[in-house]
N, C-alpha and C positions, 0 to 999 in steps of 0.2 A: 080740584080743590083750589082755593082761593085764597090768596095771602095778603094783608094791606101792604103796600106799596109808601115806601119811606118818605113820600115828596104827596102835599096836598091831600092827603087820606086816597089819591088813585088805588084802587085794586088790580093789580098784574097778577096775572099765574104766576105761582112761585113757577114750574117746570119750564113756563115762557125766557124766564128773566133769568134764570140759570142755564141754562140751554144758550142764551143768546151769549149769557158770557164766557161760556165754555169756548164757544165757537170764534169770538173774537179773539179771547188767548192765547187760542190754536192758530189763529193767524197770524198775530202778532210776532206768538214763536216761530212761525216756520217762515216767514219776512225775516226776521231778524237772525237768524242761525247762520242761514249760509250768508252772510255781509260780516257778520262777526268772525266766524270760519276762516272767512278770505282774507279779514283784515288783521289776523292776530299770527305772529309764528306758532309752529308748532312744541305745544307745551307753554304756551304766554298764555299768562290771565288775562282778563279782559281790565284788571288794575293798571298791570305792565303798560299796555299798551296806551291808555291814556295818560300814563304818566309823564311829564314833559322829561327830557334829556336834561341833563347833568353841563355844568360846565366842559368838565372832563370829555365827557361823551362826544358833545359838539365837535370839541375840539380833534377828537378821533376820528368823525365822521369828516372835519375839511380837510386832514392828512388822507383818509382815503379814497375823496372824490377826484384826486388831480389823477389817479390814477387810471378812473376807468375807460377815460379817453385814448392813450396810447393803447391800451389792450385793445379797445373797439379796431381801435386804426390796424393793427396789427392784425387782428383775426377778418377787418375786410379787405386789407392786403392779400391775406392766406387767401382766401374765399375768390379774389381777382386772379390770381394765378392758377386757381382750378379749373376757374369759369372756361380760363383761357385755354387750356390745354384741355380739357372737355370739348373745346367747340374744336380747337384743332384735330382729336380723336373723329368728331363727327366728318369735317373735310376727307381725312383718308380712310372713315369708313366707306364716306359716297364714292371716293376714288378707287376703290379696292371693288364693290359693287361694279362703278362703271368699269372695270376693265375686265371683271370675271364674265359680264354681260358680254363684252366685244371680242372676247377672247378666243380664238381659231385654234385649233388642237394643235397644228402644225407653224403656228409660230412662236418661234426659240424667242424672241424679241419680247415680245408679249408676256409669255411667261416668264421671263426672266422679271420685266418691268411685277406683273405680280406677286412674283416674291418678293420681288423688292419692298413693295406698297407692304404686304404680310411681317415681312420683317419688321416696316417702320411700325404697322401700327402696335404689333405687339411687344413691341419697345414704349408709345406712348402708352399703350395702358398700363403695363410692368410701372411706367412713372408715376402714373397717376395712379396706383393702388399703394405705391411704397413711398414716396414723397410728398406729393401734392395732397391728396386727402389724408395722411397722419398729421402733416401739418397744419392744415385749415380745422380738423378736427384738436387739436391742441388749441390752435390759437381761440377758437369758439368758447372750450374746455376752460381754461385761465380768463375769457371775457367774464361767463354766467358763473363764475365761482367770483367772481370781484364785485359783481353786480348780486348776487346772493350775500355775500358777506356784506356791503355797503347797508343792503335794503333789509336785514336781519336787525343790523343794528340803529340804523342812522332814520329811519320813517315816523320816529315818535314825534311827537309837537315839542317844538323849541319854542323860549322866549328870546326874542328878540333883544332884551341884557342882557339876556345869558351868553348868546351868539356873538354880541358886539366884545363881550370877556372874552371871549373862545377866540375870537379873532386877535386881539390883543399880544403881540409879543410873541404869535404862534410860530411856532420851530415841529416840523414834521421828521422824524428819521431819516435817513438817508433808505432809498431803495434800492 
């Protein structure tokens, strides 16, 4: 069946021309879903989120930007001291290999130096399970929660008045 077409008296298939738009819509949505998904918090409308920030808001968002930088420093401080004592674990893990390798049944020396290596290393890793990684694991913990709380709030579009107000006389709480 045949249906005049709105432009120039052309006749389209109605079935053509609705089919074709069906299928563009479909695209259109399923382009557009997951970019809106990703750009909206969860539970924000898609109003929320275009909406520009607030004086006030601004003004919360540069109080809580000075902050995510010491966190960073601090969780790749933590993350420096693991690295460290992980690579030290590795040295007397190879030294604990090399000496069970060369190890003669009958030397007191040898075994002795083995348990020695045994002792240490299960000393560093005791460390590194109970010190080093709760730490590094905290310090990461307190980064992406500063960096989630920042980016929850503070990614909407500002005006550039608004910002220059927001900057104006700005007083942050003490931390």
């Amino acid at each position: 069946m045949r249906g005049r077409g709105s432009r120039a008296g052309r006749s389209i298939p109605m079935n053509v021309k609705k089919s074709t738009r069906i299928a563009v819509m479909r695209m259109v949505v399923s382009l557009a879903t997951p970019l809106a998904m990703t750009q909206l918090a969860p539970g924000a409308s898609a109003q929320s989120a275009s909406t520009p920030m607030s004086v006030q808001e601004i003004r919360e968002c540069l109080c809580l930007q000075p902050r995510l930088q010491p966190l960073q420093d601090a969780w790749l401080a933590r993350q420096k001291d693991f690295d460290d004592h992980q690579r030290e674990l590795s040295v007397i893990d190879q030294e604990v290999a090399a000496q069970r390798q060369k190890l003669n049944p009958e030397d007191v020396v040898g075994q002795q130096v083995l348990k020695d290596l045994l002792a240490q290393q299960q000393e560093m890793r005791a460390s590194i399970n109970t010190q080093y990684l709760p730490a590094v694991t905290q310090a990461r913990n307190n980064y992406n929660d500063a960096v989630q709380q920042y980016n929850g709030v503070c990614t909407r579009p500002r005006y550039g008045v608004d910002e220059a107000m927001a900057r104006q006389n700005l007083s942050c709480p003490a931390q």
